[in-house]
N, C-alpha and C positions, 0 to 999 in steps of 0.2 A: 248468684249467677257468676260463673267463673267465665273472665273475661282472659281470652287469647289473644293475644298480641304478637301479630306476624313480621319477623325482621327479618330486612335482605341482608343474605351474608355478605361484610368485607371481606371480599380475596383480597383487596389490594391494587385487582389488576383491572382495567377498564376496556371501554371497544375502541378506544384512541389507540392504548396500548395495543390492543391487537393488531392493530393496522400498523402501527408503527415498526411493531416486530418482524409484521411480514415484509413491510418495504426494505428492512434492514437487510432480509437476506433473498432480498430481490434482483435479480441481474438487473443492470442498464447496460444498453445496446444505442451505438451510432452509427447513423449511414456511414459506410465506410472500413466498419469493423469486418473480420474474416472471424466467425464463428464455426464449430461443429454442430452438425445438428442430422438428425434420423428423419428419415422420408415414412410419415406412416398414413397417407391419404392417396393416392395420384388420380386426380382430375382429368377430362377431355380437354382442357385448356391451361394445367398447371398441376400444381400438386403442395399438401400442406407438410409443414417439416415441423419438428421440435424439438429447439433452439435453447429449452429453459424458459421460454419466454412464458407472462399467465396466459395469451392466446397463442397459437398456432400459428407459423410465419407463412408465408404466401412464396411460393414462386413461380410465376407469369411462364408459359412453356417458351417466349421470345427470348428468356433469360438464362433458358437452361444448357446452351453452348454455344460456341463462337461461331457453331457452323447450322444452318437452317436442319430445325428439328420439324417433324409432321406428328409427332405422337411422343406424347411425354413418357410411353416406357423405351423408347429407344435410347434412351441415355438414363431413367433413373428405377431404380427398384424399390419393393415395401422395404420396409423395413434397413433397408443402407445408411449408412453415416456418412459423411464425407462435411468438407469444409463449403461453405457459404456467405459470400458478399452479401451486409447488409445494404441495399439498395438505396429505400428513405426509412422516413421515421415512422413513428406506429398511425395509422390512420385512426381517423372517428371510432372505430371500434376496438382498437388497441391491438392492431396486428400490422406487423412488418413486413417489408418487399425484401424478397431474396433475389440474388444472383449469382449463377456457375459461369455463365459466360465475362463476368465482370475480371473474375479472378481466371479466367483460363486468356483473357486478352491480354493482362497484364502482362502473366508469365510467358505467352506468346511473344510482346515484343522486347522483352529479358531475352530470350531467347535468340531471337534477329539478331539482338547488339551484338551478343556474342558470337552470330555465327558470322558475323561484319567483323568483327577484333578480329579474329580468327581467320579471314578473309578465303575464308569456306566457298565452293562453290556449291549451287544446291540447285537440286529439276524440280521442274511444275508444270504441270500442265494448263499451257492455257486453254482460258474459260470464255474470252470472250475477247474482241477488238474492237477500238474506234476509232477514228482519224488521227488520231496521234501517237495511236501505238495496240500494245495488246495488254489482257489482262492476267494475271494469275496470281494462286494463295501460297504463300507461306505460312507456316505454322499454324495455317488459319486466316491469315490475315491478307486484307486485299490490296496486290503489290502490282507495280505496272512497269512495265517497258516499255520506254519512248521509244517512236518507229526509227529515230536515227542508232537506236543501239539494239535494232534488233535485226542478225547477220543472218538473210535467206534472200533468196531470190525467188521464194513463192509469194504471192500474194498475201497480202495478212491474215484474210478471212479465211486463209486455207490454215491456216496455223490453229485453227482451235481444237482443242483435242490432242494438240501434240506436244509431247514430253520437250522441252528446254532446256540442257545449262545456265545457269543465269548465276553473276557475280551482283554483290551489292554496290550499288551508287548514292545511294542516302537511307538512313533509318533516320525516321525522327517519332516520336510518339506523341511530342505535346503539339505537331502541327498534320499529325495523322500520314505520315508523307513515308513513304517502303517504296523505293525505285531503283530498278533494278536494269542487269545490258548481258542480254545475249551474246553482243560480240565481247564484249572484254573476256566473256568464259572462255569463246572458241580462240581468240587470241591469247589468252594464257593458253592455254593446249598447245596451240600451232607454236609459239615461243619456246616452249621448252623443247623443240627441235632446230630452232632458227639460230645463227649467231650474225653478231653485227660485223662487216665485212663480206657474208654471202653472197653468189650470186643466185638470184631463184626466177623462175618462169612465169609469166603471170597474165593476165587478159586486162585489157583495158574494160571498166565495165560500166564507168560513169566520167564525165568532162565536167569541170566546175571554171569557171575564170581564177582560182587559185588554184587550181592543181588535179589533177588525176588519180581515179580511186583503182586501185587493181587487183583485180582476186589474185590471190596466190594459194592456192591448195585448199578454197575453201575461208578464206578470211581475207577484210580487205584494208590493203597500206595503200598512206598519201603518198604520192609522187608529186610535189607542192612543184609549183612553176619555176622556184628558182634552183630545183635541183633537175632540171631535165635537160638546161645546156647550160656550159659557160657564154655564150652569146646570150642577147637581149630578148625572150620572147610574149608577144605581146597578148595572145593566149594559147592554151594548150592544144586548142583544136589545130593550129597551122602547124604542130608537129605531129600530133597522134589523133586516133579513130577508134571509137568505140568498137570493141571485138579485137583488135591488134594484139598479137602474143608478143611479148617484146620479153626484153633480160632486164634484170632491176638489181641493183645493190643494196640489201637492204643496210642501212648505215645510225637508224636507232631503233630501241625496243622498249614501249614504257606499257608496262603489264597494271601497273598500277592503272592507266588511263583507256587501257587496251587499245594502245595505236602501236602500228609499225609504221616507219616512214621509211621511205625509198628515194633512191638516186640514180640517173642516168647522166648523170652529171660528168659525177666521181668518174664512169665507165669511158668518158673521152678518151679515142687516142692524142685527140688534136682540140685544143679548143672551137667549140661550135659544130661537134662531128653530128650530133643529132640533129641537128638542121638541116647541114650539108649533107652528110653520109651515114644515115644511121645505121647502115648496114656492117659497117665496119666497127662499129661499135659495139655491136651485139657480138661481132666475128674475135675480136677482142673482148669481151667485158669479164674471162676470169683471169687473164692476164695483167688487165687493169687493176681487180680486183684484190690482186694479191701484192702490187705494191701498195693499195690502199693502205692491207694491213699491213706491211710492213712498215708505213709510215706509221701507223697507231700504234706498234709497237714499241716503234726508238718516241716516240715523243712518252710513253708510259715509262719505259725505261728513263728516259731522262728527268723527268715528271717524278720515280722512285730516286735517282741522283740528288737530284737536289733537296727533295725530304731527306731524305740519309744526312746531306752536308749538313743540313739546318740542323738536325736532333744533336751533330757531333759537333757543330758548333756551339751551341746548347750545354752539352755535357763537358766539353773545353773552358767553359765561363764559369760553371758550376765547380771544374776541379780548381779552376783559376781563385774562385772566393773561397775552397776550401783551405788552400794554402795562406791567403793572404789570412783568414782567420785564426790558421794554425801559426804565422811567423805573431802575429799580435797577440795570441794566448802567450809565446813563449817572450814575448818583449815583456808584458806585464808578471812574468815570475821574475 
């Protein structure tokens, strides 16, 4: 009887080894990472992508842009590649969460900063108002205006739907904070027509116990209480009346903070004429006006004097050591 004897072949290689070869040329993936990856599934509530990964990565349609999507083909197509935030780590079945809106928020508020460095003015439309102001998107992102910096005289609720100016007043990302001011825009605008020394026409159109707000062409400067006499006055309503057109100096301009401040002061013929006599003040205020600036002139020019003196007293002490170190070179030959 011829006995056959059946042997397993040594390859050499085992099913450890197998597995281990595959992990070796395994990607790993961490929340956080920005991968490529192909959309080749799209779901009524997401769509699956491949990433490399051994399962299919997931992305949630809440994930798919910074801006409310209703249908996951409206931002993604079969077969597209593009870049994807890994979200978390693989679940119980070894698939990953994606995100587009992860990676388009970032580069969104990149973007902000820069247009803040740049001190860029930008429109939006606002979307919506509450008690302290109104709202609107930049790059996406949801930014607000405090009601004190936003220049209309229509109601707020009327403002929804309406294109804006708006300058930046904070980006921050790590406290979620984009706040922004209507009037600083319309006030850089009106400023680059304005000089400090003018006189301009203006309406009273709010009284505060420090001071008077007054439109002037559409943007509104302080007239603080201690620029409206040289006399003592104890508030602004016993010289001025809401709706009053009056003449104003304007006397600074900070675009940075978007204010103009004003003076009825400066416009005295006589100290205390706005109490007494405003009328004469107004009858005068570009004649006053204009030795204002003639006094901001000589005091600029003397202001350039005496920088001048100091640089050439400066360069006088400079040629002074250069002698004294040239008479000491020629002592020590």
């Amino acid at each position: 009887m011829v006995n056959f004897e059946t042997k397993e072949a040594d390859i050499g290689f085992t099913h450890e080894d197998f597995e281990a070869l595959l992990d070796q040329y395994d990607y790993h993936f961490s929340p956080g990472d920005i991968v490529p990856g192909t959309v080749f599934s799209i779901e009524p509530r997401g769509a699956l992508i491949d990433i490399g990964a051994k399962t299919a990565a997931y992305l949630p349609i809440q994930e798919m842009s910074i801006n409310r999507v209703e249908a996951a083909d409206e931002v993604l197509q079969s077969n597209e590649t593009r870049e994807f935030f890994i979200l978390t780590d693989e679940n119980e079945d070894g698939q990953l969460t994606l995100s587009i809106r992860r990676i388009e928020y970032m580069r969104a508020w990149e973007r902000v900063r820069q247009l803040q460095n740049e001190d860029a003015t930008v429109r939006s439309d606002v979307f919506a108002t509450n008690r302290g102001g109104a709202l609107v998107r930049i790059e996406g992102l949801r930014g607000f205006i405090p009601g004190s910096h936003i220049s209309t005289r229509k109601p707020k609720e009327d403002l929804v739907g309406e294109a804006l100016p708006l300058k930046f007043l904070e980006v921050d990302e790590e406290r979620n904070r984009l706040v922004l001011s209507h009037r600083r825009a319309l006030v850089e605008r009106k400023m680059n027509g304005l000089q400090v020394g003018e006189v301009v026409i203006g309406a009273v159109r709010g009284l505060k116990p420090y001071g008077a707000f007054i439109d002037i062409g559409g943007v509104s400067g302080l007239l603080h209480i201690s620029e409206i006499s040289h006399d003592h006055i104890d508030t602004p309503n016993t010289v001025l009346n809401v709706n009053d057109e009056i003449k104003v100096m304007i006397i600074d301009l900070d675009a940075e903070r978007g204010r103009i401040s004003l003076s009825t002061k400066q416009l005295e013929p006589e100290p205390g004429d706005m109490v007494k006599n405003p009328d004469i003040v107004f009858e005068k205020a570009e004649e006053m006006a204009e030795r204002y600036r003639q006094q901001l002139l000589k005091a600029a020019e003397a202001e350039a004097a005496a920088a001048a003196g100091e640089a050439g007293a400066g360069e006088e002490d400079s040629y002074a050591v250069e002698e004294d170190e040239s008479a000491v070179a020629a002592y020590a030959e």
